[in-house]
KOLSE-607703 format. One record per residue (C-alpha): residue number from 1; chain; x, y, z. Coordinates in Angstrom, 2 decimals, decimal comma, m for minus. Layout:
N
NODE     i   ch        c1        c2        c3
NODE   NUM    A         X         Y         Z
...
END
This chain:
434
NODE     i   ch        c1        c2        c3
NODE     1    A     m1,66    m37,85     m1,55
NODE     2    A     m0,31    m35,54      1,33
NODE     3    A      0,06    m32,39     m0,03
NODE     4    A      3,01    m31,06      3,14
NODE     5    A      6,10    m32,12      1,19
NODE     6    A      4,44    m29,11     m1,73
NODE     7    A      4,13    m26,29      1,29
NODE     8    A      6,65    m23,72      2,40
NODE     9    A      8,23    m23,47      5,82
NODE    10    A      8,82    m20,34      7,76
NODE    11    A     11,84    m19,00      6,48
NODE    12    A     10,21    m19,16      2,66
NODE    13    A      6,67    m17,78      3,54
NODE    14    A      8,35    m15,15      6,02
NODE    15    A     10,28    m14,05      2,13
NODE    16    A      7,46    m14,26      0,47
NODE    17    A      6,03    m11,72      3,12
NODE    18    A      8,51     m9,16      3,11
NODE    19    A      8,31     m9,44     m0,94
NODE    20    A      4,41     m8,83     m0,97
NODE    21    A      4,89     m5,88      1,09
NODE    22    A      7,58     m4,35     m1,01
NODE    23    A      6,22     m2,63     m3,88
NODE    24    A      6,69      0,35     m6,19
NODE    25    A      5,02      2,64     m3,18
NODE    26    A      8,39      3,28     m1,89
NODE    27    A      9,91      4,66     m5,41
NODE    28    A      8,78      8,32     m4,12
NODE    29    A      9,09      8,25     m0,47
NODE    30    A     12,60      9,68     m0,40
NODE    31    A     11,50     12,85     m2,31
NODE    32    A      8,87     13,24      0,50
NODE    33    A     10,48     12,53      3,20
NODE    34    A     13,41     14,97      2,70
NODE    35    A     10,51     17,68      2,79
NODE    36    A     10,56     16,31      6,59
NODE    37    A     13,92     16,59      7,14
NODE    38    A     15,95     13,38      7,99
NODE    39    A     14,07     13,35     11,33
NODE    40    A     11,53     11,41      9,32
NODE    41    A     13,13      8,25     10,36
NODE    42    A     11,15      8,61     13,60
NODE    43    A      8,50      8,28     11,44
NODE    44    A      9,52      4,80     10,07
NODE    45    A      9,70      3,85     13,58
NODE    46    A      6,43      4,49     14,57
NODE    47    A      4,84      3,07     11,16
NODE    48    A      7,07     m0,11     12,18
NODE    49    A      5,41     m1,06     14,83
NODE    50    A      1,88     m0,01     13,57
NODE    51    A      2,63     m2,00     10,61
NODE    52    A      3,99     m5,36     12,71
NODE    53    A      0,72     m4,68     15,38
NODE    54    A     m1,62     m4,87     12,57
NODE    55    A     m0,12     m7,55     10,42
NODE    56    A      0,29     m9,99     13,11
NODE    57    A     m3,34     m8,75     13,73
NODE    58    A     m4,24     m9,88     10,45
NODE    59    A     m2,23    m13,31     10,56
NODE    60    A     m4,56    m14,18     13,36
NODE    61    A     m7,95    m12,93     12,00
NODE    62    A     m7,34    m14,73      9,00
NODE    63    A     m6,82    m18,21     10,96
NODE    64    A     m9,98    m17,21     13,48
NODE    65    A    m12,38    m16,20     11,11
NODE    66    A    m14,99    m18,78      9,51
NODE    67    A    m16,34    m16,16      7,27
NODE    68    A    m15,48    m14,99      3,51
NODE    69    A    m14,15    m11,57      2,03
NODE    70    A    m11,14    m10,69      4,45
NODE    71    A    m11,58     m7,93      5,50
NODE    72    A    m15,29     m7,36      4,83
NODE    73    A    m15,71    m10,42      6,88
NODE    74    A    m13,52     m9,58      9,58
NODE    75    A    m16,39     m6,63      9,98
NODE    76    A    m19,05     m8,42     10,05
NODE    77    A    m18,96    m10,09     13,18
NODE    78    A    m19,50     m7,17     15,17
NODE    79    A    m20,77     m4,26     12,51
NODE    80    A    m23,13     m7,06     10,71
NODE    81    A    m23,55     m6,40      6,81
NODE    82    A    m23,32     m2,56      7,16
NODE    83    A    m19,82     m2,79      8,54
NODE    84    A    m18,82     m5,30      6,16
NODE    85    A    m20,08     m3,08      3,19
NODE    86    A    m18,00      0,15      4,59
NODE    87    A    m15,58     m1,94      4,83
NODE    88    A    m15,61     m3,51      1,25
NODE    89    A    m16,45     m0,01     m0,37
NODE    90    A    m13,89      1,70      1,40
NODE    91    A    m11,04     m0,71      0,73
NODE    92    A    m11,91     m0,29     m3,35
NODE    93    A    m11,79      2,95     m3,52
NODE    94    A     m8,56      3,05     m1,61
NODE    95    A     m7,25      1,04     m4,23
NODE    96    A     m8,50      3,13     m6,96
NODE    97    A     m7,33      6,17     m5,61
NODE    98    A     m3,68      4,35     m4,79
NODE    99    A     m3,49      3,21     m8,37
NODE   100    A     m3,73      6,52     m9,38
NODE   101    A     m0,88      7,36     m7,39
NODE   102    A      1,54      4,75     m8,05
NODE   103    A      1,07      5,50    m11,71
NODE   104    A      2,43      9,18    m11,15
NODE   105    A      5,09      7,69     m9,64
NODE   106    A      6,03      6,02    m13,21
NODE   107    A      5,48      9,66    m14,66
NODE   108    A      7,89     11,21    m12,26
NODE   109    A     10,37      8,92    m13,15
NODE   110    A      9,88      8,57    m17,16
NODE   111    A     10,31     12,27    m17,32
NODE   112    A     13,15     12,33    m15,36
NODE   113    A     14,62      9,48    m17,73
NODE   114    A     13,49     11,30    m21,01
NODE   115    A     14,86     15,01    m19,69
NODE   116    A     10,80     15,78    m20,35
NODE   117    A      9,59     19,05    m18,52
NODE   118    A      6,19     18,16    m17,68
NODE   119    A      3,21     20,83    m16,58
NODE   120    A      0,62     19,93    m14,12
NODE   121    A     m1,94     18,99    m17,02
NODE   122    A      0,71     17,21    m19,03
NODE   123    A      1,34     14,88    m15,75
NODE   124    A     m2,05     14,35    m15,19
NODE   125    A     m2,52     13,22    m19,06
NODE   126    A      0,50     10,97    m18,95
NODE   127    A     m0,68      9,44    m16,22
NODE   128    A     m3,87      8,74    m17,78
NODE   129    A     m1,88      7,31    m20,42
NODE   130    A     m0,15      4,72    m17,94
NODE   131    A     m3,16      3,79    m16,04
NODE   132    A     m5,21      2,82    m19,01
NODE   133    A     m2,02      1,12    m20,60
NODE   134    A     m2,17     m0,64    m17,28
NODE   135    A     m5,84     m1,74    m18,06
NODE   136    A     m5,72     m2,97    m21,33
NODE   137    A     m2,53     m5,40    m20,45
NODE   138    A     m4,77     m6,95    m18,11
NODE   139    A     m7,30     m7,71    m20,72
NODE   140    A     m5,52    m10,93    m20,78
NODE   141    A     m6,08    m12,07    m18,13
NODE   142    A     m4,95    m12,99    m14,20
NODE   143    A     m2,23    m15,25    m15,33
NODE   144    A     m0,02    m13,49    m17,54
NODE   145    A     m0,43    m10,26    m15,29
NODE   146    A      0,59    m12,00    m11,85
NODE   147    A      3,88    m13,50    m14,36
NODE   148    A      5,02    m10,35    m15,15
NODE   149    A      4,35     m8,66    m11,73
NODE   150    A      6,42    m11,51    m10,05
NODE   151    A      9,80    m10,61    m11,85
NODE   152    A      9,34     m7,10    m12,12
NODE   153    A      9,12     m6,57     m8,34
NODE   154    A     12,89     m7,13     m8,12
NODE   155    A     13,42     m3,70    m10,17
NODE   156    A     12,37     m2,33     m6,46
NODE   157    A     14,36     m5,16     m4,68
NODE   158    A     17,61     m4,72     m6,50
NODE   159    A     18,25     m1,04     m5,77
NODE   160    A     17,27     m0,89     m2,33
NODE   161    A     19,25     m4,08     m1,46
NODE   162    A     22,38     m2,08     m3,00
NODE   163    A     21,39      1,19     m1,16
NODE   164    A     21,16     m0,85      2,08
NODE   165    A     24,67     m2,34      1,73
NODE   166    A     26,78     m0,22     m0,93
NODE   167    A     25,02      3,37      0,07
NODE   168    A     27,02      3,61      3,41
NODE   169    A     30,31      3,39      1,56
NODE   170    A     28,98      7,47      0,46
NODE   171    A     27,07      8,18      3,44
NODE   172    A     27,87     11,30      5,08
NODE   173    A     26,62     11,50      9,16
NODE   174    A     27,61     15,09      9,08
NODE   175    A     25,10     16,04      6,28
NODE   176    A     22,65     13,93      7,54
NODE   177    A     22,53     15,75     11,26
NODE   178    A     22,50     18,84      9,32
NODE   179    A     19,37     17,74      7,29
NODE   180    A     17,95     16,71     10,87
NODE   181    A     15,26     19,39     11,34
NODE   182    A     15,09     22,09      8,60
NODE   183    A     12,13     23,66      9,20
NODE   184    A     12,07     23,77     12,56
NODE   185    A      8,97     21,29     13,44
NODE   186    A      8,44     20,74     17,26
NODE   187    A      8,80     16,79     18,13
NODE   188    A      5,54     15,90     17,66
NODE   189    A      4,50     17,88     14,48
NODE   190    A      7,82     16,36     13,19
NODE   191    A      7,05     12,46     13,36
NODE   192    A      2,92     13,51     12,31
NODE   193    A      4,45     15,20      9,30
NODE   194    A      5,82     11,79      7,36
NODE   195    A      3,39      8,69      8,80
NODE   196    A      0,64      8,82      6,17
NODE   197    A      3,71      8,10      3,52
NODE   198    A      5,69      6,19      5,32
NODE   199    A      2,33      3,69      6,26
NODE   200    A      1,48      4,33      2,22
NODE   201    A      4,72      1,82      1,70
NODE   202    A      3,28     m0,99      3,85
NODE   203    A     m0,24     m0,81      2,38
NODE   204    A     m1,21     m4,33      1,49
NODE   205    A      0,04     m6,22      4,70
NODE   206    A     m3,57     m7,23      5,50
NODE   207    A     m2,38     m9,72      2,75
NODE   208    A      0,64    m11,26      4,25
NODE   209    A     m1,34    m13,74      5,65
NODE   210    A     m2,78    m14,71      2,46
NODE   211    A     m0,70    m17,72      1,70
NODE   212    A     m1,77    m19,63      4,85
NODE   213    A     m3,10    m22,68      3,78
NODE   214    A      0,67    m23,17      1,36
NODE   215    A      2,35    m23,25      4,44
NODE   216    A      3,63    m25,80      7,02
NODE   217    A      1,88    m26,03     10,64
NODE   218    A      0,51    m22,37      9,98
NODE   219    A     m1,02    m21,89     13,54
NODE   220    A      2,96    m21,68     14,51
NODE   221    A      4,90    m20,54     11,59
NODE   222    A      2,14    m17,69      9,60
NODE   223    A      2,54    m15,22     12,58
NODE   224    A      6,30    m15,82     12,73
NODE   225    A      6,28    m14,92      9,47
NODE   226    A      4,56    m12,00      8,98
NODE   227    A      5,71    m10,61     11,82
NODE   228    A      9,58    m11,39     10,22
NODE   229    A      8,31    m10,24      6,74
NODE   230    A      7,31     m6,97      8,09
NODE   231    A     10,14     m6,70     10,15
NODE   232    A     12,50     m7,31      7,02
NODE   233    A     10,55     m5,24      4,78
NODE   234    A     10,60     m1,89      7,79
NODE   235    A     14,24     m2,81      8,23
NODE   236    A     14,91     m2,98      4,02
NODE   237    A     12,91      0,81      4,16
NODE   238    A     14,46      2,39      6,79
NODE   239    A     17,97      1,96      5,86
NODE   240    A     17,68      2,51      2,12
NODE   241    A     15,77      5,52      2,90
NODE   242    A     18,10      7,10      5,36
NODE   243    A     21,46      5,99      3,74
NODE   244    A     20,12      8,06      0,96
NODE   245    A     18,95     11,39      2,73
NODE   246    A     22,73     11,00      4,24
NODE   247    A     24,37     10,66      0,66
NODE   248    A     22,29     13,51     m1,48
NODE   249    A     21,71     17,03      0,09
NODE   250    A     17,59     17,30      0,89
NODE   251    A     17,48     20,19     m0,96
NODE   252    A     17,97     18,53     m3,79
NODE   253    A     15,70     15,23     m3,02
NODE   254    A     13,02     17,13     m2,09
NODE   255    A     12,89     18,81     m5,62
NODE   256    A     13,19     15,42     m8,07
NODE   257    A     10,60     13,49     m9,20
NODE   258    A     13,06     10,20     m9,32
NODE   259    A     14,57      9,92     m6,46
NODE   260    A     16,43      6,51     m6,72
NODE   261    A     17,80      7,98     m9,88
NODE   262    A     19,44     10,66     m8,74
NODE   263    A     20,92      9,28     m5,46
NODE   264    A     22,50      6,64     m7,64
NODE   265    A     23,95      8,82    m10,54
NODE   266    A     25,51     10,56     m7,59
NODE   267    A     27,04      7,30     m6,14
NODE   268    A     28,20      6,27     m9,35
NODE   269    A     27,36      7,85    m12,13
NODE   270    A     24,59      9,40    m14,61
NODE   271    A     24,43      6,23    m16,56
NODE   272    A     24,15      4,01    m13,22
NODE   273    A     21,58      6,34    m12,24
NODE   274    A     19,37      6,19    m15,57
NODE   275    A     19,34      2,04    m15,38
NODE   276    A     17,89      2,34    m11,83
NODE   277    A     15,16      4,67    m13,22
NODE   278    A     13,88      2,15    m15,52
NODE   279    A     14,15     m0,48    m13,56
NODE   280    A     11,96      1,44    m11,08
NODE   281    A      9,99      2,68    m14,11
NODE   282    A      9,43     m1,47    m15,34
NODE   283    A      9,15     m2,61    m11,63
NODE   284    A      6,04      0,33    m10,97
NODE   285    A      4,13     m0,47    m13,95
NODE   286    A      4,64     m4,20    m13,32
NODE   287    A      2,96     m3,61     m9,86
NODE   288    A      0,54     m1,88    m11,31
NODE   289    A     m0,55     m4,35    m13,80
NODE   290    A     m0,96     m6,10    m10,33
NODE   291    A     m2,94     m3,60     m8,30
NODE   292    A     m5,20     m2,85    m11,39
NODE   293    A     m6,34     m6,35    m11,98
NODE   294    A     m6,22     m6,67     m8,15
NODE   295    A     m8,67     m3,36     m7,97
NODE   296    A    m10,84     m5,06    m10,42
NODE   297    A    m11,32     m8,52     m8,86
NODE   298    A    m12,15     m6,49     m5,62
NODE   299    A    m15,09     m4,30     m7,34
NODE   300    A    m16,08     m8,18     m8,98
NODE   301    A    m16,04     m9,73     m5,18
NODE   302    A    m18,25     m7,06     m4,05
NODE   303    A    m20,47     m7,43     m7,00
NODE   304    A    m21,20    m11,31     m6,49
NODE   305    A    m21,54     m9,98     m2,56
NODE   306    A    m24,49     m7,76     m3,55
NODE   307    A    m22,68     m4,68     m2,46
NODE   308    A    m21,33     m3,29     m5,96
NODE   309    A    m23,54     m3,67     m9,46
NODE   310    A    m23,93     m6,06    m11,33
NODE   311    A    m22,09     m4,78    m14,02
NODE   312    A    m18,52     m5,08    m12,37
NODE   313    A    m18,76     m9,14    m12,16
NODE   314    A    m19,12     m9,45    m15,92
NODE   315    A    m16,07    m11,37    m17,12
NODE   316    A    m15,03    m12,83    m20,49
NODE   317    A    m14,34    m16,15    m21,47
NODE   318    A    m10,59    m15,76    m19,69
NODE   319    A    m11,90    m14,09    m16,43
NODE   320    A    m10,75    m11,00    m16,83
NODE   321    A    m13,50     m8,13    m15,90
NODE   322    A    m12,94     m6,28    m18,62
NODE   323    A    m16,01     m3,83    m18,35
NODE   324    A    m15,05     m3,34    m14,37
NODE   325    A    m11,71     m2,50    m15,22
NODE   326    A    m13,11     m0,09    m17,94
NODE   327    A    m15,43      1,64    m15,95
NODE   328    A    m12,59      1,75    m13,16
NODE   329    A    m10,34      3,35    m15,05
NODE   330    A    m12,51      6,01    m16,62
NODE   331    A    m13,19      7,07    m12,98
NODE   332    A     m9,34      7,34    m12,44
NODE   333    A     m9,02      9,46    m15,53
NODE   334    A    m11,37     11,74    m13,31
NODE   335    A     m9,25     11,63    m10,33
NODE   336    A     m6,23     12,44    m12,42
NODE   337    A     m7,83     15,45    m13,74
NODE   338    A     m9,22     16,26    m10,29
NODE   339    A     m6,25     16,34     m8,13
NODE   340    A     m4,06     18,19    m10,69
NODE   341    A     m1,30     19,99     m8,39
NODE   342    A      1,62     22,66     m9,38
NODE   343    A      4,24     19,64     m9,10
NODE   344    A      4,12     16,22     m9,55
NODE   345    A      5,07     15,58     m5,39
NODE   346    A      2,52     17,57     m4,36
NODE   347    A     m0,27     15,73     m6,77
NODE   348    A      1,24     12,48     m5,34
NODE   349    A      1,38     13,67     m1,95
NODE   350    A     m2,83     14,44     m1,48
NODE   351    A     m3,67     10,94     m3,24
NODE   352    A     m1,59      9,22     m1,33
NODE   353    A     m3,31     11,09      2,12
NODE   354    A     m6,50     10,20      0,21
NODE   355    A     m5,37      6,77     m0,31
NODE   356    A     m4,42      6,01      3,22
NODE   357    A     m7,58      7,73      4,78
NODE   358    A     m9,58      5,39      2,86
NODE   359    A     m7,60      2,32      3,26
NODE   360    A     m7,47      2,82      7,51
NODE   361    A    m11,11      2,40      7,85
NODE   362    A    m11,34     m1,34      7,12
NODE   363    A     m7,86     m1,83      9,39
NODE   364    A    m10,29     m0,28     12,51
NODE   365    A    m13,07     m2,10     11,24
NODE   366    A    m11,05     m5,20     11,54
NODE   367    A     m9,48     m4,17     14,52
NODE   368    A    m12,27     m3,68     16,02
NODE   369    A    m14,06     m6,50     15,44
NODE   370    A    m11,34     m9,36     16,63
NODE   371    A    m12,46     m9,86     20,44
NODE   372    A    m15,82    m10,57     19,09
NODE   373    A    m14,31    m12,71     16,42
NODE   374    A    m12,56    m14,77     19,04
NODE   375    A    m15,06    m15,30     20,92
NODE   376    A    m17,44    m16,37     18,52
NODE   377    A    m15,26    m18,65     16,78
NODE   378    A    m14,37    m19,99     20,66
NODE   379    A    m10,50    m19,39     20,36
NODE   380    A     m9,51    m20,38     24,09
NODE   381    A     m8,79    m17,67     26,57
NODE   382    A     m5,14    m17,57     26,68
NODE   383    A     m4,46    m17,49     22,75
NODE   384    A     m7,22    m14,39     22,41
NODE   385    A     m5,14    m11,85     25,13
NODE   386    A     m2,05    m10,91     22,93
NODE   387    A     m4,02    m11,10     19,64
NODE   388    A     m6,39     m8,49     21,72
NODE   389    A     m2,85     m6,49     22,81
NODE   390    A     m2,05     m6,46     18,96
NODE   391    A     m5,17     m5,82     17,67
NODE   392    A     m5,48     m2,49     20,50
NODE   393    A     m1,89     m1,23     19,02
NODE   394    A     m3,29     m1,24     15,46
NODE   395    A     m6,14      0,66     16,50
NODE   396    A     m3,84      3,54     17,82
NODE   397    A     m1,57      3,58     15,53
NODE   398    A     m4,39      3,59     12,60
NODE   399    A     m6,27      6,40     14,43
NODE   400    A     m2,86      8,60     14,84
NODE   401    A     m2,56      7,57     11,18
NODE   402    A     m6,25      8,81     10,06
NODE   403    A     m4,96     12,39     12,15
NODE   404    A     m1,61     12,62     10,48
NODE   405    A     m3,33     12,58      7,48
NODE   406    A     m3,92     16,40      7,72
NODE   407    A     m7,65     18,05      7,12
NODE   408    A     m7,91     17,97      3,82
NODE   409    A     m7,07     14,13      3,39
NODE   410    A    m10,01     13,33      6,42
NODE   411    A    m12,58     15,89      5,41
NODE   412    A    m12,23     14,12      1,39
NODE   413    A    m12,03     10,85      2,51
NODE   414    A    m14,86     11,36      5,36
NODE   415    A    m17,15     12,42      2,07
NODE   416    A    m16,35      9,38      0,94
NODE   417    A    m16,91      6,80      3,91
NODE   418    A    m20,39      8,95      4,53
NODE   419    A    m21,52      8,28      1,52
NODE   420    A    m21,14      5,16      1,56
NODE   421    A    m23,96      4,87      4,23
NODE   422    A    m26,19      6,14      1,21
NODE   423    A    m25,32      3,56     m0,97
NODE   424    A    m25,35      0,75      1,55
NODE   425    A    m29,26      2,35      2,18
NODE   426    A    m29,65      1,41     m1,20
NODE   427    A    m29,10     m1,54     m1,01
NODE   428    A    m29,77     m2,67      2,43
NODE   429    A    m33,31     m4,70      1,71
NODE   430    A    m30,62     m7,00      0,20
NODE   431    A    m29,95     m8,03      3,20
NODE   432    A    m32,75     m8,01      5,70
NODE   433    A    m33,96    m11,78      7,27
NODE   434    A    m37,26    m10,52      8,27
END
């Protein structure tokens, strides 16, 4: 039975795209990006066109390769098992440390809901609360948590599609020139200040590409559409985000911990503006449920690899890894406690650096590894040079990315890369042919 009549064309896989790379990531961003100034859109820019580089990147790799594990296996071909391992072990604990973040971001907003007056400590315990809330939903299982991350997505959707059309009707240009360049930040320092969040909103493209084989003639219509998906997703970001520093005052966005909230309780009105925070409250936990099941099934992968123990590809009789997801989550407790911060921003702000440090490394490994890729899979000479051009913009940007990340993100997430050399040495005999 042909199976093309079931597929999607371009115009529904280049949705779906744009979709998977919206998420609850961007439910802060505002509050931290009016610590910029509203000079941060050069920022956006920037991440833009890292973002479409490395996602059309990753369209192509994931048509090329012959090998299994994404990324992991993108690494291989030139770093052998090594390189795939740094890049498996690096990716997890990216997610694990993201997880961690995207749960404060439900904090910041609950207690903005509720009227609660939260300490440091009392953050960091609510946020335990959430993530392990989180965990035990997904006890059930991959179905029911993919279900109920599908329809809660459009709690993030919703809002931003009104900010993008609706917000200009209370957009001020006058306060937003104002709000250009408070503090004074030379050109440079200015866009360096706001790309590790604004590239923490499009973490996850390496997956656009994921739906491949559902699609029609995907040699043609995949890169189209991640390249469109991206494009739609930076476009969908940079307007909501800048309609909004030009309708509130960044004085006051800088200082909330739900930003969406208050933008719309000044647009319409304090009720408006408490429905949008838990809709952005439902729509982060829902993607959460996602990333924590997702985080899981990545520690599993790398178990059944030989790079992770044993112990993380246990499953019950429904498939859930229950114990990986346990252990997981008691080491996020840890990081909670860990990264405990005067405010709630701030706290966000260094796992998110954390989060992106960790999460670059596989994009250079991948990067990196491409032209050898090519060759070895014998893609023909004119289809490897503007995969190659692609591929050399991701690197960049990703590098500029790693720097933005200031000296305390590199120096924690360099501990962590290094030793993951040890535990690959652990391991390594695994591996040896001879």
């Amino acid at each position: 039975m042909a199976k093309s009549n079931k597929k999607m064309n371009v115009y529904q896989l280049t949705i779906v795209t744009a979709i998977n790379i919206m998420g609850s990531g961007i439910i802060m961003l505002p509050t931290n990006l009016a610590q910029v100034g509203t000079m941060s859109v050069l920022s956006w820019l920037v991440t833009s066109v890292g973002a479409m580089a490395l996602a059309y990147a990753f369209s192509r790799a994931g048509m090329y390769t012959t090998k299994q594990g994404g990324m992991s296996g993108y690494a291989e071909y030139v770093y052998g098992k090594s390189g795939s391992f740094l890049s498996n072990y690096t990716y997890g604990i990216s997610m694990v440390i993201a997880n961690v973040a995207m749960a404060i971001s439900a904090v910041g907003y609950m207690a903005d809901l509720f009227n609660w007056h939260l300490n440091p400590l009392a953050t960091a315990i609510g946020t335990i609360v959430i993530l392990w809330l989180a965990s035990v939903l997904n006890f059930g299982g991959a179905r029911i948590t993919g279900q109920i991350s599908t329809f809660t997505i459009w709690g993030v959707i919703i809002p931003l599609i009104t900010l993008s059309v609706a917000g200009w009707f209370f957009f001020s240009g006058h306060q937003y020139i104002s709000d250009w360049n408070p503090h004074g930040y030379n050109f440079f320092t200015g866009i360096s200040k706001s790309i590790s969040i604004t590239l923490w909103a499009f973490l996850g493209l390496e997956s656009a590409s994921e739906n491949m084989d559902e699609v029609e003639n995907p040699a043609k219509n995949v890169p189209i559409a991640v390249l469109g998906g991206t494009i739609g997703a930076a476009v969908m970001y940079i307007v909501s985000t800048n309609v909004m520093l030009g309708i509130t005052p960044i004085s006051k966005l800088a200082h909330t911990n739900a930003p969406f909230g208050l933008v719309f309780s000044q647009m319409f009105s304090p009720v408006i503006g408490k429905i949008i925070m838990a809709l952005m409250i439902i729509s982060c936990f829902g993607s959460l449920l996602g990333w924590q099941f997702t985080m899981a099934d990545v520690f599993k992968s790398s178990a059944i690899a030989g790079y992770f123990p044993k112990i993380f590809k246990k499953v019950v009789k429904n498939g859930a890894p229950i114990i990986g997801l346990v252990l997981l989550t008691i080491l996020q407790s840890i990081l909670s406690l860990m990264t405990i911060s005067p405010t709630l921003s701030k706290q966000f702000t260094i796992l998110v650096n954390l989060a992106v440090v960790t999460n670059v490394i596989p994009y250079i490994l991948s990067m990196g590894a491409l032209k050898t890729m090519q060759i070895n899979e014998h893609v023909p000479t004119n289809k490897r040079r503007m995969t190659n051009v692609f591929a050399f913009i991701g690197s960049i940007y990703s590098l500029y990315a790693l720097y933005a990340t200031g000296s305390v993100a590199l120096i924690g997430g360099s501990l962590v890369t290094f030793a993951g050399w040890t535990l690959y040495g652990i391991i390594a005999y695994k591996f040896s042919s001879n």
